[in-house]
C-alpha positions in Angstrom: 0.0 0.0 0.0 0.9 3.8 -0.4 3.2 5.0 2.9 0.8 7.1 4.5 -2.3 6.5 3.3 -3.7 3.1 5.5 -2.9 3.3 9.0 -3.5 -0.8 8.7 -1.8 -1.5 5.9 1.5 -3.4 6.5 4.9 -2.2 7.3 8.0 -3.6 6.5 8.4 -4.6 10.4 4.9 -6.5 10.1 6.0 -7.7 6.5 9.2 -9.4 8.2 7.5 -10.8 11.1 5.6 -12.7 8.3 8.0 -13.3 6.3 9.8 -15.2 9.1 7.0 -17.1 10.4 6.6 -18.7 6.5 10.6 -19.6 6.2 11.1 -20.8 9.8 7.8 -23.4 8.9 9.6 -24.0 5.6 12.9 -24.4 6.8 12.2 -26.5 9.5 10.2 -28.8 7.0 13.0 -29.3 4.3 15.5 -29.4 7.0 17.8 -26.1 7.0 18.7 -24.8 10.0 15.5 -22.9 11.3 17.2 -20.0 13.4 19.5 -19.4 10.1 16.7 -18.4 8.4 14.2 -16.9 10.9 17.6 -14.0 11.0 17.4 -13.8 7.0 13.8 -13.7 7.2 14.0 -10.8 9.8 16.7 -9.3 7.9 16.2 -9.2 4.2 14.2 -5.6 3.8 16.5 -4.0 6.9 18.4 -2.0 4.0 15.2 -0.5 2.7 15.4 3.5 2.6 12.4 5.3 3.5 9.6 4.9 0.7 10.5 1.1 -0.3 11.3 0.5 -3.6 10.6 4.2 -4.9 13.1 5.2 -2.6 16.1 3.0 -3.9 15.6 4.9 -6.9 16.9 7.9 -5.9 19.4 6.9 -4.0 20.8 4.7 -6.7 20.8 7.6 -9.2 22.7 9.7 -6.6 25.1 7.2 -6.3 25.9 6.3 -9.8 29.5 7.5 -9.6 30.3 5.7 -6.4 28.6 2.3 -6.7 25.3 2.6 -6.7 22.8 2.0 -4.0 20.7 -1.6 -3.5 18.5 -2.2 -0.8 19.8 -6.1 -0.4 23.8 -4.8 -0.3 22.6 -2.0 2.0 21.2 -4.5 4.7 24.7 -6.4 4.1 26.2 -2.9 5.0 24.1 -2.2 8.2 24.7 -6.1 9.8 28.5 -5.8 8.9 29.1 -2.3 9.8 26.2 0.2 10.3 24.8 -1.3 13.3 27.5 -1.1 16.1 27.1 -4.0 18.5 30.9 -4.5 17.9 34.0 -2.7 17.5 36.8 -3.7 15.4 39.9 -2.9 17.7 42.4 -3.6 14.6 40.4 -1.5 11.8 39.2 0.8 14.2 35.7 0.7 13.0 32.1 -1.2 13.8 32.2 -4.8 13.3 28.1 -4.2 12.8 26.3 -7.5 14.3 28.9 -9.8 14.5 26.6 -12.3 13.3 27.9 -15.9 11.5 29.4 -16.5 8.2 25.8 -18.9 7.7 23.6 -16.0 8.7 25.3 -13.7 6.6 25.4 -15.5 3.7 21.6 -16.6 4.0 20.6 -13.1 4.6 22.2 -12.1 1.0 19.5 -12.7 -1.7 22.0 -11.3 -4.7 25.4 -12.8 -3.6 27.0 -11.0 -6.2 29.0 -7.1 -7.2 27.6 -5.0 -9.6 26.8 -6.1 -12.8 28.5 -9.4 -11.9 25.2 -11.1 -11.8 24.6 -14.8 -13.3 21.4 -13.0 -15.2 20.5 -9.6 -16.7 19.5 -7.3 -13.4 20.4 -4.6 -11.7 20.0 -6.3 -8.5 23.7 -6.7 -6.3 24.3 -7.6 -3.1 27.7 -5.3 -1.8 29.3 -1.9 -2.4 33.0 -2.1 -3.4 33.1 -0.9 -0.1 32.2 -3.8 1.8 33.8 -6.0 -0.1 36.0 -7.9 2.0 33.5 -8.9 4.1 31.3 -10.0 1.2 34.7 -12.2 0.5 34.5 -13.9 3.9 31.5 -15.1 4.4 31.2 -16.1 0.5 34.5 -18.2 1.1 34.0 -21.5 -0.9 30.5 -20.5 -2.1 30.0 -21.5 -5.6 29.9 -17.8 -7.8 26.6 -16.4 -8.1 24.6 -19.5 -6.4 22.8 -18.6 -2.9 22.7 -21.4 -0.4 19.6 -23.3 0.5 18.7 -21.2 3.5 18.7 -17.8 1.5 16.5 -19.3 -1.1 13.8 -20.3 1.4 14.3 -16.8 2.6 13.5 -15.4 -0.9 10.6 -18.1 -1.5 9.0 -17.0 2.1 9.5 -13.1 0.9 7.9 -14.1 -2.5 5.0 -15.8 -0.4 4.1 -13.2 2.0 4.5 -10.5 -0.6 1.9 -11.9 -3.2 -0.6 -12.9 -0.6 -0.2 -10.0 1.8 -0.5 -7.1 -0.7 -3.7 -8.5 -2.3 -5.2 -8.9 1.8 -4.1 -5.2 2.2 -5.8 -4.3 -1.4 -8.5 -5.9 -0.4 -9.2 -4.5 3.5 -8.2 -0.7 2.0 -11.2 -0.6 -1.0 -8.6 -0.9 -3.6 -9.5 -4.4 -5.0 -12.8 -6.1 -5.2 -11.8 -9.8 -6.3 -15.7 -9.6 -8.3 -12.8 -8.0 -11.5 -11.2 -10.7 -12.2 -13.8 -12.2 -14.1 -13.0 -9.2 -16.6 -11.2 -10.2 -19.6 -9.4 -6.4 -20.1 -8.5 -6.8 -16.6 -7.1 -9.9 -16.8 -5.1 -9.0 -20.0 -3.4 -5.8 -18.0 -2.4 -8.5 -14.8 -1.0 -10.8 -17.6 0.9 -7.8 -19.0 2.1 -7.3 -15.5 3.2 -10.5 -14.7 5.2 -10.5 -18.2 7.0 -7.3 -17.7 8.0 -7.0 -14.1 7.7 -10.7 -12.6 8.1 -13.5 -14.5 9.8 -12.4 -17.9 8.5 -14.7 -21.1 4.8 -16.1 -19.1 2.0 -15.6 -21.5 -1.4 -14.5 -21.3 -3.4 -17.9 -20.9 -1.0 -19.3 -18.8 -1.8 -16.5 -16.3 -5.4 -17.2 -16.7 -5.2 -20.4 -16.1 -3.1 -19.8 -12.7 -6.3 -17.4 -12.1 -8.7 -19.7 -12.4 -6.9 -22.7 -10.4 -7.0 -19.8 -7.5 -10.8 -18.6 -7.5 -11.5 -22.4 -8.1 -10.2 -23.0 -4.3 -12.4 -23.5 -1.6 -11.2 -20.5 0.4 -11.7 -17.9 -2.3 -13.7 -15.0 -1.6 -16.1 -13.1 -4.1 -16.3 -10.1 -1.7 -15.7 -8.4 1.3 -17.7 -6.2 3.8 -15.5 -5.6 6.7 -17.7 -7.7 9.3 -16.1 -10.1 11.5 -17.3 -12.6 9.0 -15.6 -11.3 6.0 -12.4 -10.5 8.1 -12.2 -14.3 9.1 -12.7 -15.5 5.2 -10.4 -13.1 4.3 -7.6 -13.9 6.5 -8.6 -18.2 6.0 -8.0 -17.5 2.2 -4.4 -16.2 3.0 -4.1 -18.6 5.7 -4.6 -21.3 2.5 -2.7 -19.6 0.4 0.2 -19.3 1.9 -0.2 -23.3 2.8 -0.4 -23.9 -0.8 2.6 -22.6 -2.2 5.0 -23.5 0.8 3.4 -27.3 0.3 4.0 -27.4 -3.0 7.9 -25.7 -3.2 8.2 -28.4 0.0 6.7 -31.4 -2.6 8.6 -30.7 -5.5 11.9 -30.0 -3.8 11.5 -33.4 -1.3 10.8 -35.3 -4.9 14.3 -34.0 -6.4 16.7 -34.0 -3.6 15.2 -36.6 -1.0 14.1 -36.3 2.4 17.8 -35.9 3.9 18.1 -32.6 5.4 18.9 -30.3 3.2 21.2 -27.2 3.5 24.3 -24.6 2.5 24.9 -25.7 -0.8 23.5 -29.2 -0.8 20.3 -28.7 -2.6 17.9 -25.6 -4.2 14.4 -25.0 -3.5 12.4 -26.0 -6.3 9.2 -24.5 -6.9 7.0 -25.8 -9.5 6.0 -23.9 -12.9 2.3 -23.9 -12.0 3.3 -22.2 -8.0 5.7 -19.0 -9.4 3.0 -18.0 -11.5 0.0 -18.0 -9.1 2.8 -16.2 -7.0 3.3 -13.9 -9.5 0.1 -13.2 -10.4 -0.9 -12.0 -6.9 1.5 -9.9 -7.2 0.4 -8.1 -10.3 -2.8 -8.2 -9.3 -1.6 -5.8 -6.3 0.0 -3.6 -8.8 -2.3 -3.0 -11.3 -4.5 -2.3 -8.5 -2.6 -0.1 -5.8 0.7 0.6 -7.6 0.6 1.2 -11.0 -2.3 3.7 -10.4 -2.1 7.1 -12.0 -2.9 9.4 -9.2 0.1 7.6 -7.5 2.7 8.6 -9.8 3.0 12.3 -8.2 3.2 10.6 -4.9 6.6 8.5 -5.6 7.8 11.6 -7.8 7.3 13.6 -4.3 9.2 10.9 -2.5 12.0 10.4 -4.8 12.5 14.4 -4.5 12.4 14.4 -0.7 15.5 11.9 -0.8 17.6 13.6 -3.2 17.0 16.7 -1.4 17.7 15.4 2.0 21.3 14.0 0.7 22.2 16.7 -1.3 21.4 19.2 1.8 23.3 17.1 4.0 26.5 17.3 1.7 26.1 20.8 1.1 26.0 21.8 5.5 29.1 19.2 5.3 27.3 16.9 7.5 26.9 18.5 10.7 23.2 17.4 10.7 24.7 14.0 10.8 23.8 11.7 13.8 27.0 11.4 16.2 27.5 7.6 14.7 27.3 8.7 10.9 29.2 12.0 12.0 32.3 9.9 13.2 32.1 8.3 9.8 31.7 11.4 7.4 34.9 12.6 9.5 37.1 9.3 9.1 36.2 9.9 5.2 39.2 11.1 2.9 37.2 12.0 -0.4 33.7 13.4 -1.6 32.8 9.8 -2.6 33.1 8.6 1.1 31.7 11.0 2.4 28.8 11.0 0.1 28.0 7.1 0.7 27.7 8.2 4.3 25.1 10.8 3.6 23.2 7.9 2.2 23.7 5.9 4.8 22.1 8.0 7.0 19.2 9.0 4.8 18.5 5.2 4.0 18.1 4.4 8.1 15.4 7.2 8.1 11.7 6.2 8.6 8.9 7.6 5.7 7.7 9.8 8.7 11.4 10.9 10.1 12.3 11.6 6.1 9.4 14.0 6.1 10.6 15.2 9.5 14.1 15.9 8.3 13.7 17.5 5.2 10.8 20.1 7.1 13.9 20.8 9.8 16.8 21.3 6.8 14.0 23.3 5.0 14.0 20.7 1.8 11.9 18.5 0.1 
């Protein structure tokens, strides 16, 4: 949902909460160690800036020069080095969480540099900066492949995402489910699907992943905010969510066994039919909440209260700073450095405390 505009709409800290119920249940199921991935689970959005997605925009196209900003290499920046549990006696810096090699390595969902990828994206997992501790825990890692654990992390992300946003559409008046009986409509979630979640799916294939969902049991036709439609509501994710994790459990059991399975020993499988229900979901949410027109104003708003936050911070030479990113701008020996700090601090920053900021610096 829009930041701001549902005061019950989910929030990344309730969007991890579920996102590490599903992987612990799904971990402990194909055998991976559960704690592992319950701290991946918690961990994977941590690097979010303020305004989600729309927000990593900006900060990537500040960053350009010094390389780039990614939401998934920014979290491996804040457990590594951001969030000070420990200090470094020998570098003279934070040692951020401290957490294990295993932890680390399942919490990175792009272990990869910059355009290092095994597949066209722009998706990356560390800053040139970092990248000696991206070395260490990837020590012996096959290039490019995530372990076990951070897949189930990713599947249980997927999961929540493409059942929770349609809940949320649903419960705020953006979606009535009655539209998908509509052939234009179902031709613009197809287009969806195609263009910003599963690359090369086709029209009836989506279809067909739209009927096997309204053909379930749990689906609902409608929704009137009673107690009663609540409780159907929140069954039908209930089932969802069942559904997919049974059958990415099924079809990964059939190919690797029932040994446990985890590090590199195995991949999550998830069947054909699964990542495109998933992925319909998901466009379903966006054609209804995300891709509306009277929206677009609302992310170009955002994307200019970011840019204007880390611009102004540069230009007052970072004496807004908090004392912990202070100490860093002053350790910094060039404009680069000091810049990535400046985005360091503006990517910790809430939606609300962004808003905050740039009404006390006078930008925005």
């Amino acid at each position: 949902m829009g930041p701001g505009t549902d005061d019950f709409a989910r929030t990344r800290l309730t969007h991890s909460l579920e996102v590490a119920q599903v992987g612990r249940e799904l971990a402990a199921a194909l055998g991976c160690d559960p704690d592992v991935v319950d701290t991946a689970c918690l961990a994977h959005d941590l690097g979010h800036p303020p305004f989600g997605h729309n927000g990593e925009v900006a900060l990537a196209e500040l960053t350009r020069d010094i390389g780039g900003f990614e939401g998934n290499a920014q979290t491996l920046r804040l457990l590594t080095r951001i969030e000070p549990k420990v200090h470094d006696a020998s570098t003279g810096r934070s040692a951020g969480l401290n957490l294990t090699r295993a932890s680390l390595d399942a919490a990175t969902k792009y272990p990869w540099r910059q355009h290092e990828g095994p597949y066209p994206t722009a998706k990356f997992g560390v800053y040139p900066d970092d990248d000696a501790v991206f070395s260490w825990l990837r020590a012996g890692a096959p290039p490019g492949h995530r372990c076990i654990e951070a897949q189930v992390m990713d599947l249980a992300d997927d999961i929540a995402y493409s059942v929770h946003d349609v809940e949320d559409a649903i419960v705020g008046g953006w979606l009535d489910l009655t539209v998908l009986s509509d052939a234009d409509v179902r031709s613009r979630i197809a287009d969806v699907v195609d263009a910003w979640y599963l690359p090369g799916v086709e029209a009836p294939e989506v279809d067909e992943a739209l009927m096997r969902l309204t053909a379930t049991r749990s689906w609902v036709t409608g929704y009137d905010g009673s107690h009663r439609g609540m409780a159907a509501l929140k069954d039908l994710t209930s089932q969802l969510i069942g559904r997919f994790c049974r059958a990415a459990e099924e079809a990964t059991r059939a190919r690797h066994g029932m040994d446990r399975l985890t590090r590199y020993a195995a991949d999550v499988v998830v069947p054909r039919g699964t990542a495109v229900e998933m992925a319909t979901l998901k466009a379903v949410a966006a054609v209804f909440v995300m891709t509306l027109d009277d929206r677009q104003t609302l992310y170009s708003e955002q994307r200019a209260v970011l840019t204007s936050l880390v611009v102004a911070l540069v230009r007052r030479g970072g004496r807004d700073l908090e004392p912990l990113f202070a100490a860093d701008w002053a350790a910094s020996t060039d404009d680069g450095g000091r810049l990535r700090v400046a985005v360091d601090q503006v990517a910790t920053l809430t939606d609300a405390s962004a808003h905050a900021w740039a009404g006390r610096l006078g930008v925005g």
